[in-house]
Structure formats: structure tokens, C-alpha cells
C-alpha positions as CSV (number, residue, x, y, z in Angstrom):
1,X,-11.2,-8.8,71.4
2,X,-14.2,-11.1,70.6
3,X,-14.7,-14.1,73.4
4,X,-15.9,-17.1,72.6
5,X,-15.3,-20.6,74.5
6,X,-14.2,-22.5,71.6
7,X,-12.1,-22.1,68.4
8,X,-12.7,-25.0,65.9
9,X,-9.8,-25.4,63.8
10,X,-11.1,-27.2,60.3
11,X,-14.3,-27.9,58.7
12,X,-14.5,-31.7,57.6
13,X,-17.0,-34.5,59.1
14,X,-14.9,-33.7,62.6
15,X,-15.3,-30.2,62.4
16,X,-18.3,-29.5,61.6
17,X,-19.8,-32.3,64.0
18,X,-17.9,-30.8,66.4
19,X,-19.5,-27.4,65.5
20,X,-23.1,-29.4,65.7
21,X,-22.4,-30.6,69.3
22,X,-21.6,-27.1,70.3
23,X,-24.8,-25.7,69.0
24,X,-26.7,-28.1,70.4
25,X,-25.3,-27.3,73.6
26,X,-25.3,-23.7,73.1
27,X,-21.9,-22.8,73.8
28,X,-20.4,-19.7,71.8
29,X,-17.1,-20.7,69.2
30,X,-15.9,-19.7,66.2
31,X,-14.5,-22.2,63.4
32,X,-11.2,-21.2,61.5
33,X,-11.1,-23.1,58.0
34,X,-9.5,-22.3,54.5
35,X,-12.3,-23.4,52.7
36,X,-10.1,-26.6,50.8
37,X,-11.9,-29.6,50.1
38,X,-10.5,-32.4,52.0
39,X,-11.0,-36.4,52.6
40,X,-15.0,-35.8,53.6
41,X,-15.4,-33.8,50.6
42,X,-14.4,-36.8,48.5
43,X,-15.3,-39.0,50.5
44,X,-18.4,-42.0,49.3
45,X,-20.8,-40.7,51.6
46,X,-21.8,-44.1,52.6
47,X,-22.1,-45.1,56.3
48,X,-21.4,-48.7,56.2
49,X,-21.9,-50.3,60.0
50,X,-20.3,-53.9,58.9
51,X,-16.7,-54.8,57.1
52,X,-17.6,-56.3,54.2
53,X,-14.3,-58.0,53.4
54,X,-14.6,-60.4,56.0
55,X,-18.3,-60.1,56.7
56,X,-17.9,-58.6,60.4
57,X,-19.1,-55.4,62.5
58,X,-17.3,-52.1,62.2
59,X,-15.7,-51.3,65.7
60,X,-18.2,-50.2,67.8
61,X,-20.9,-50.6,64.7
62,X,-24.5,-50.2,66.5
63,X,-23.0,-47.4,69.1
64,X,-22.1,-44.8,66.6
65,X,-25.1,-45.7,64.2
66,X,-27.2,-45.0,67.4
67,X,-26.1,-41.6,67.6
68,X,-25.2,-40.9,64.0
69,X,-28.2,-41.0,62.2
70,X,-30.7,-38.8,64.3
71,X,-27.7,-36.5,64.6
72,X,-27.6,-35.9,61.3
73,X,-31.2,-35.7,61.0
74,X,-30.9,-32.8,62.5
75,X,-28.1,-31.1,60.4
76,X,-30.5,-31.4,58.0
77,X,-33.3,-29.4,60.2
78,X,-31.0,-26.8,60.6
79,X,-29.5,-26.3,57.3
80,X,-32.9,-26.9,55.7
81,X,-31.3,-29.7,53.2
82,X,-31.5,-33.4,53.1
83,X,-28.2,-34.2,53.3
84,X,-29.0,-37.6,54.3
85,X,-31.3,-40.6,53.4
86,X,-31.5,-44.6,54.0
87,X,-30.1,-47.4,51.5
88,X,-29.3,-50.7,51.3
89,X,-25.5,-52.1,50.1
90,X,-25.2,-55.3,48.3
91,X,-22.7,-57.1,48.8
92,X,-21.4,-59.4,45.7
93,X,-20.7,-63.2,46.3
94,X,-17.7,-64.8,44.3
95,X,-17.5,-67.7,45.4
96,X,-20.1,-70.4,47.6
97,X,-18.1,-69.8,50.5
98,X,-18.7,-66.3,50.8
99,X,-22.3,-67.4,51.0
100,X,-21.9,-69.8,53.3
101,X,-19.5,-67.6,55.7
102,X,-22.3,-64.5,55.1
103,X,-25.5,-66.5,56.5
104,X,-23.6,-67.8,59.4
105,X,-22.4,-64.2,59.9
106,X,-25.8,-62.6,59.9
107,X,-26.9,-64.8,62.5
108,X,-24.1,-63.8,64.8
109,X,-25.9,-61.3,67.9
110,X,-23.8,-58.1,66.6
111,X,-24.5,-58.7,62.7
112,X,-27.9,-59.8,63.1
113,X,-29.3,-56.3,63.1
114,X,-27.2,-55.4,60.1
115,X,-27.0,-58.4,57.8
116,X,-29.7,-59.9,56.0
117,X,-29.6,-63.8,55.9
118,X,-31.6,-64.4,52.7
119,X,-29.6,-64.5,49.6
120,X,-30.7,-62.5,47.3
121,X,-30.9,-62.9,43.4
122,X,-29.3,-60.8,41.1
123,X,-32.4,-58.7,38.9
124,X,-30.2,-56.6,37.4
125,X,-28.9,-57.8,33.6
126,X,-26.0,-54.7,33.8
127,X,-24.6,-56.1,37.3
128,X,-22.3,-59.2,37.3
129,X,-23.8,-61.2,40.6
130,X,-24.1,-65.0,39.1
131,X,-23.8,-66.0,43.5
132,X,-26.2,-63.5,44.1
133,X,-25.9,-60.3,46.7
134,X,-25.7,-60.1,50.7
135,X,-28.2,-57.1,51.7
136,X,-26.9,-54.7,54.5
137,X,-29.6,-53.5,56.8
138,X,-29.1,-50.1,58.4
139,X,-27.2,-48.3,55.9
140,X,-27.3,-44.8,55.1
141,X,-25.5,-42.5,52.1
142,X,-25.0,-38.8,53.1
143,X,-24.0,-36.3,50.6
144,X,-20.9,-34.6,52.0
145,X,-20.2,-32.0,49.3
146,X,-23.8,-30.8,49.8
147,X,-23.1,-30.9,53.8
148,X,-19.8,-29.2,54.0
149,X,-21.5,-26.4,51.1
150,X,-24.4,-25.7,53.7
151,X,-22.7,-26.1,56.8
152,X,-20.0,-23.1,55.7
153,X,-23.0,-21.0,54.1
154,X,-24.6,-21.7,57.6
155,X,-21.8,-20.5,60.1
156,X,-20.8,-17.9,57.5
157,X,-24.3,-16.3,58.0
158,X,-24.1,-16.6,61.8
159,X,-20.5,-15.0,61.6
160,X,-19.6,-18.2,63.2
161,X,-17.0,-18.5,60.3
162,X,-13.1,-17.1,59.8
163,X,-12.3,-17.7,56.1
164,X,-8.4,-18.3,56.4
165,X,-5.8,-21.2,56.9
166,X,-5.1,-21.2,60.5
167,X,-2.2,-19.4,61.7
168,X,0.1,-21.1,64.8
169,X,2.7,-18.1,65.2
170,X,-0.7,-16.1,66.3
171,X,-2.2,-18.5,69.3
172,X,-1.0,-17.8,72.3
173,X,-1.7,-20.9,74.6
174,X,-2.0,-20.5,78.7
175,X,-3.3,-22.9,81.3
176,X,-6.4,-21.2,81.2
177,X,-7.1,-19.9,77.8
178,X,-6.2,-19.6,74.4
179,X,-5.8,-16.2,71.9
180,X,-5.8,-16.2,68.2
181,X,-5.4,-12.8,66.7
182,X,-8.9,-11.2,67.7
183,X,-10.4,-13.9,69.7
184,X,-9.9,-15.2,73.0
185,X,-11.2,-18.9,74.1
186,X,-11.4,-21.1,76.9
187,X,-9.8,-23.9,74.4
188,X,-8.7,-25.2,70.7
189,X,-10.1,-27.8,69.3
190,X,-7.8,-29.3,65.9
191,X,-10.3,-30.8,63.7
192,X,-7.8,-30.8,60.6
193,X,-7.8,-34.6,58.9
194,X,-4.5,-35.2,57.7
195,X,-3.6,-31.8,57.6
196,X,-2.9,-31.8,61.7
197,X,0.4,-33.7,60.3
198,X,1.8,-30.0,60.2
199,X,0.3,-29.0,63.5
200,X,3.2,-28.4,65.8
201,X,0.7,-29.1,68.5
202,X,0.6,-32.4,67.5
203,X,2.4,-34.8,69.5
204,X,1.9,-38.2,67.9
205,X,4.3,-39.1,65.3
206,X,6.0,-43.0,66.3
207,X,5.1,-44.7,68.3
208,X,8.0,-46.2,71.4
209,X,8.7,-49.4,69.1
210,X,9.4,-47.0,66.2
211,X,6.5,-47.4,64.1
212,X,4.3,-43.9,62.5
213,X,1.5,-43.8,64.6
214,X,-0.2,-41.3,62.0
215,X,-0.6,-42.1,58.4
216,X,-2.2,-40.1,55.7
217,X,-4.0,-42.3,53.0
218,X,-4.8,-41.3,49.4
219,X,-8.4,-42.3,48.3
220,X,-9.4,-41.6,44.8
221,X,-13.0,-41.8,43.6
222,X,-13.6,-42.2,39.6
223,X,-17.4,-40.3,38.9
224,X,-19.0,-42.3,35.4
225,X,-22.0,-42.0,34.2
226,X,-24.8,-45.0,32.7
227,X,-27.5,-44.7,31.6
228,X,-28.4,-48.3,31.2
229,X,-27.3,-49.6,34.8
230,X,-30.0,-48.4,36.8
231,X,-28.6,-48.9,39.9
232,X,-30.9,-47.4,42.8
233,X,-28.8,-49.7,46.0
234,X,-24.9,-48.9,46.8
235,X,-23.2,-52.1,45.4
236,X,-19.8,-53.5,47.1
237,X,-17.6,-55.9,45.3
238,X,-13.7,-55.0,44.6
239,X,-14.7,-51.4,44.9
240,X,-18.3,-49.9,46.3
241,X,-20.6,-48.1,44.0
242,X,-22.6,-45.4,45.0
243,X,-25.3,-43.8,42.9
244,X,-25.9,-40.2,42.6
245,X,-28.7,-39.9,40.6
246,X,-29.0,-38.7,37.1
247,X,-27.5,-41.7,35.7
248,X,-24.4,-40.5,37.3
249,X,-22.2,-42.9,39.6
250,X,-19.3,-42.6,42.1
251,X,-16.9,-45.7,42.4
252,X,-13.6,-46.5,44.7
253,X,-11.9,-46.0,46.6
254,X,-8.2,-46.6,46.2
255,X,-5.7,-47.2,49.0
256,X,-2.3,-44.8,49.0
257,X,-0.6,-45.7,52.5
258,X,1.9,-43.0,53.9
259,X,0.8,-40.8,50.3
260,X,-0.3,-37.0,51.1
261,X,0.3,-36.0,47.3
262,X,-2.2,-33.9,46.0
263,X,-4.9,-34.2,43.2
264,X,-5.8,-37.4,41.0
265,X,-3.4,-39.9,39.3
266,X,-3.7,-42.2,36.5
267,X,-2.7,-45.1,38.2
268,X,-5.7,-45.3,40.6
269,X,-8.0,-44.2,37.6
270,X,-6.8,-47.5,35.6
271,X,-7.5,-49.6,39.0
272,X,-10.6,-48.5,39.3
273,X,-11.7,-48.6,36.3
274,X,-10.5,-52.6,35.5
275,X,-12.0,-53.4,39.1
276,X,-15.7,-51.5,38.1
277,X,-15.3,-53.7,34.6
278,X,-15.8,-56.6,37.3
279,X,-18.7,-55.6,38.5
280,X,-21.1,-54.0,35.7
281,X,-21.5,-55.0,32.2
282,X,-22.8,-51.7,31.0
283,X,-21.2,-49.2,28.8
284,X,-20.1,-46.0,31.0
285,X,-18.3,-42.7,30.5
286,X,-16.0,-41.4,33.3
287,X,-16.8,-37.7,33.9
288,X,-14.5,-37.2,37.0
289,X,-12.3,-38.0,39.3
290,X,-11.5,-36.9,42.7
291,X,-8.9,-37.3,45.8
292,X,-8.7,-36.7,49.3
293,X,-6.0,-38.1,52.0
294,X,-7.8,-39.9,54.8
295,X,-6.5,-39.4,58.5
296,X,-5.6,-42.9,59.6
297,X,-4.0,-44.2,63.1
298,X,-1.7,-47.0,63.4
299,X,-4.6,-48.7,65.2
300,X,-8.0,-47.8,63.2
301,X,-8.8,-45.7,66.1
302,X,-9.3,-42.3,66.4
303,X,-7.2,-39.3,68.3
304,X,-8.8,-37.9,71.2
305,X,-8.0,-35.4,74.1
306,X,-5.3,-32.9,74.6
307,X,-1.8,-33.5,75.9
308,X,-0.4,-32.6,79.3
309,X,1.7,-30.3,78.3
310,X,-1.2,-27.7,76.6
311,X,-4.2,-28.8,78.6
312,X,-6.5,-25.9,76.7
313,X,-5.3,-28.0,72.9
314,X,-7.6,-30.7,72.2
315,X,-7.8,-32.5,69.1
316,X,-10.8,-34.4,67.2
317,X,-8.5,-36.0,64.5
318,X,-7.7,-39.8,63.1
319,X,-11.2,-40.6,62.3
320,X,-10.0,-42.6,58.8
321,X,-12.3,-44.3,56.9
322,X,-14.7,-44.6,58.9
323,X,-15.4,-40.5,60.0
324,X,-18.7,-40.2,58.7
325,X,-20.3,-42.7,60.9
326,X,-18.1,-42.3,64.3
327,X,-18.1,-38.4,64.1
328,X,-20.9,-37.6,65.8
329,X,-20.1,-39.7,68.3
330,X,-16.7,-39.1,68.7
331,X,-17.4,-35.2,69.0
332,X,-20.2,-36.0,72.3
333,X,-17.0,-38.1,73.9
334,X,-14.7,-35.0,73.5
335,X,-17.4,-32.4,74.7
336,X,-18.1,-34.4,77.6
337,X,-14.2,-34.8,78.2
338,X,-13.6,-31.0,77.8
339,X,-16.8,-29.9,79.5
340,X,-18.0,-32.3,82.8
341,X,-14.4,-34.5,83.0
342,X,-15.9,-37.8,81.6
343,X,-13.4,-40.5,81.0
344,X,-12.9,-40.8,77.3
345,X,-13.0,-44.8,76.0
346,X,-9.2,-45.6,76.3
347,X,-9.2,-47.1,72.2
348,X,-9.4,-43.5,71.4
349,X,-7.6,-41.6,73.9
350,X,-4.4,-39.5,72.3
351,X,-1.8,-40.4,74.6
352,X,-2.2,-44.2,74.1
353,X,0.8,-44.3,72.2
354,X,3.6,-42.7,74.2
């Protein structure tokens, strides 16, 4: 038997964040993962710290940007990779009330470090922005195939890695500690997306006035490539639009509440496409599409903690649309929960629901 003090269950931003705090740390674990591509793989990439619908902060905005972007700084130290660099979104006005509500919004005290009150002027002839653009501040784009890729190739090289979908029938849970198959922990943690659905850990389904409490969420990306839009800043208007370099552009996503079916549709290719058609004048080719299902909460707040009943079960999940920023953050609240018996922040705290 091999002893480690944690088992990681899944690879996505959660897991692998989770993985990063451990390191960091230096505690001993070993991460069990079937190697699928999930929500992070498909994910934008873009780390977003305002709500650019209605021109506010994300929950909790300059917190998690605090502690995301040196962390993964330092993912790319270790993997040797840049996996992550600055950028600027621009945000398109429709209307002269959008640029009214933006400049009094980016002189609110928790905007004003994000949102830059000068209205900008459209320079780009393949970009419909007649009202101009609203600059975020602060931004960042990561590149999660490439981090998930290096990450696994990391942990794989460290032996750190079981290459295999996670098998329940084979832990055996105590008070104390946890076994699965050769390995024997202190503790679990289920970093699994919307995958912890089938968990039969997993003790959040409805919540007491009847409602699902967890959601899955398709999100389909279209990939299209143009040459003549030159587009170097992410651009939001009914969808965002990343570049990726090469002339080579990622656009979405689209919204599938309650929807866990796999691979691409048509539908959300035609959406996408008529919504980019708003936004760009230039000629494009789509090259690709892709899907994931993102693990959202009834609240927009993540899942954290374990339940009474298996104290040594802890989970890292519900991080929805917003994982890539709140991960790292999220992963030092639940090693500080597990390890010195901090509080967690009761918006996140798993058994808020029962």
C-alpha cells in the first residue's frame, strides 16, 4: 500500500489548483483522473473580474484576482510554459445609455480598479463599435488546453498521476482515513465539474423548497479563423471573442441549463455564428467547435467542505463560469478548512442548502 495524505479526484481548473496548493505546501497526494477533456478544457480562458451585462463586479472580483494571478504565475514556473499573460476586454456599447451607465460604473470604489472611464474609439474597420468600446483593466487570458496538457505531463512524470476513471465500489471511507485500491489517505478531495453529479458522495441535489441545487450547463465555443480582423484585445458584445493567434479566433459561449449531453450541436453553432455576424464585418471560416458542461449552483456560488456524515470526503466542485478566476482561491479556503480548521466563507460552504 502506497500512503499519501490526499487523493485528488479530477483534473480540471479545481483539480489541478487543488494539486498546486498541495505542492506548494508540500504535502504528499496522488490525483485520479481519466484523462477526458471537460468544461476548463473548453473553456475561453479569459479571467474577467467585472459582469459585463450590467457593468458590475464579479462576486468577490479583487479577492480572487489577488490571489489568482501570481498563482498562476507560478504554474507557469513550474511547468516551464506560459500558460498565462495580461489583456484588455472591450466591451461594445449599443446604445448611449450603456455609456452613460459604464462611466458612472467605473467610478464606483469596487469598479474603479477594473473599468476604464474613457470611452474609447473604435480603430478597427472589421469590428462593428459605431458607440465606441468600454476597456477592462486587470484582465488576463490563460490557455487552459496548454495548462491541463502540462499539468498531466507534469504529475505523470512525478508519478503523482493514476490514469483511470475513479472507481467508488473501491474506497473505503473511515473516520480517519480513506483507501482506494493501492493507496491509503488521510482524505478525498472530489474535484470532478459536473461529473460529481454521479458521485454517490454527493449530497446536494434540491434544495428543502424543492428546487436543483446543482445544474450542469452546456457551453459551446465555435473556433473561426480571419485573417483580416486583426484583433489583438478579447472583445465582448453578445458573445466574447478571444484571440488565439495565428489569425485564429475563439467565440461563445452558449447557455444549455439542466443539459449534460455530450459533444457539439448545430443549434448553438447557428447562434453563435448570427451573434459574431453582430460584431465583426470580416469574412471568417469556422474551423471548430467545441463543448463542455459547466458546474453551476443554484446560487453562483461554489461547493465547499465535506458532509458530516463522511468527514474524510471533501469536495472542491460548483465553480461555474467563473472557475478559472476563483480556483485558486477557492482551493487555499479548502486547505485551510481541511488542514488548521479555518472557517470557510458561509456563500461557499456545502451544507448551505439542507
Amino acid at each position: 500500500m502506497k500512503q499519501v495524505e490526499y487523493i485528488i479526484v479530477g483534473l480540471g481548473i479545481a483539480g489541478i489548483c487543488f494539486a498546486e496548493t498541495l505542492l506548494q505546501q508540500g504535502k504528499t497526494f496522488v490525483v485520479v483522473e481519466d484523462g477526458e477533456n471537460g468544461a476548463t478544457t473548453a473553456s475561453g480562458g479569459v479571467l474577467n473580474p467585472t459582469v459585463l451585462k450590467r457593468f458590475t463586479a464579479a462576486w468577490n472580483a479583487s479577492q480572487f484576482f489577488e490571489k489568482a494571478l501570481p498563482f498562476y504565475k507560478s504554474i507557469s514556473e513550474r511547468l516551464d510554459q506560459k500558460i498565462i499573460n495580461p489583456v484588455n476586454i472591450h466591451r461594445i456599447f449599443y446604445n448611449i445609455e450603456e455609456q452613460n451607465d459604464w462611466v458612472v460604473a467605473s467610478d464606483k470604489l469596487e469598479l474603479s480598479d477594473f473599468l476604464s472611464s474613457e470611452i474609447q474609439k473604435n480603430k478597427n474597420i472589421s469590428v462593428h463599435a459605431p458607440l465606441g468600446l468600454g476597456s477592462v483593466k486587470g484582465a488576463a487570458l490563460l490557455d487552459p488546453s496548454k495548462l491541463i496538457e502540462f499539468y498531466r505531463k507534469y504529475l505523470q512524470q512525478n508519478e503523482l498521476l493514476v490514469s483511470e476513471s475513479f472507481n467508488y465500489s473501491c474506497l473505503q471511507v473511515t473516520e480517519t482515513s480513506v483507501t482506494y485500491k493501492n493507496y491509503v489517505a488521510k482524505q478525498v478531495v472530489f474535484a470532478q465539474g459536473a461529473s460529481v453529479k454521479d458521485n454517490p458522495f454527493f449530497n446536494v441535489s434540491v434544495s428543502p423548497e424543492g428546487s436543483k441545487v446543482f445544474v450542469g450547463n452546456k457551453g459551446e465555443y465555435v473556433i473561426f479563423k480571419a485573417p483580416a480582423l486583426q484583433l489583438k484585445e478579447v472583445l465582448k458584445g453578445p458573445m466574447m471573442l478571444i484571440p488565439l493567434g495565428n489569425d485564429l479566433y475563439k467565440v461563445g459561449a452558449s447557455y444549455g441549463r439542466d443539459d449534460y449531453s455530450p459533444g457539439i450541436t448545430s443549434r448553438a453553432k447557428e447562434e453563435i455564428v448570427a451573434k459574431l455576424q453582430k460584431m465583426i464585418s470580416c469574412d471568417f471560416e469556422v474551423v471548430d467547435q467545441v463543448s463542455g458542461i459547466r458546474p453551476t449552483v443554484k446560487d453562483r456560488k461554489p461547493l465547499l467542505g465535506s458532509f458530516p456524515e463522511n468527514p474524510t470526503l471533501y469536495f472542491l466542485s460548483g465553480l461555474g463560469t467563473r472557475g478559472l478566476s476563483m480556483a485558486p482561491l477557492l482551493s487555499e479556503w479548502l486547505y485551510d478548512f481541511v488542514e488548521k480548521d479555518n472557517e470557510l466563507p458561509k456563500e461557499v460552504v456545502i451544507t448551505r442548502f439542507k
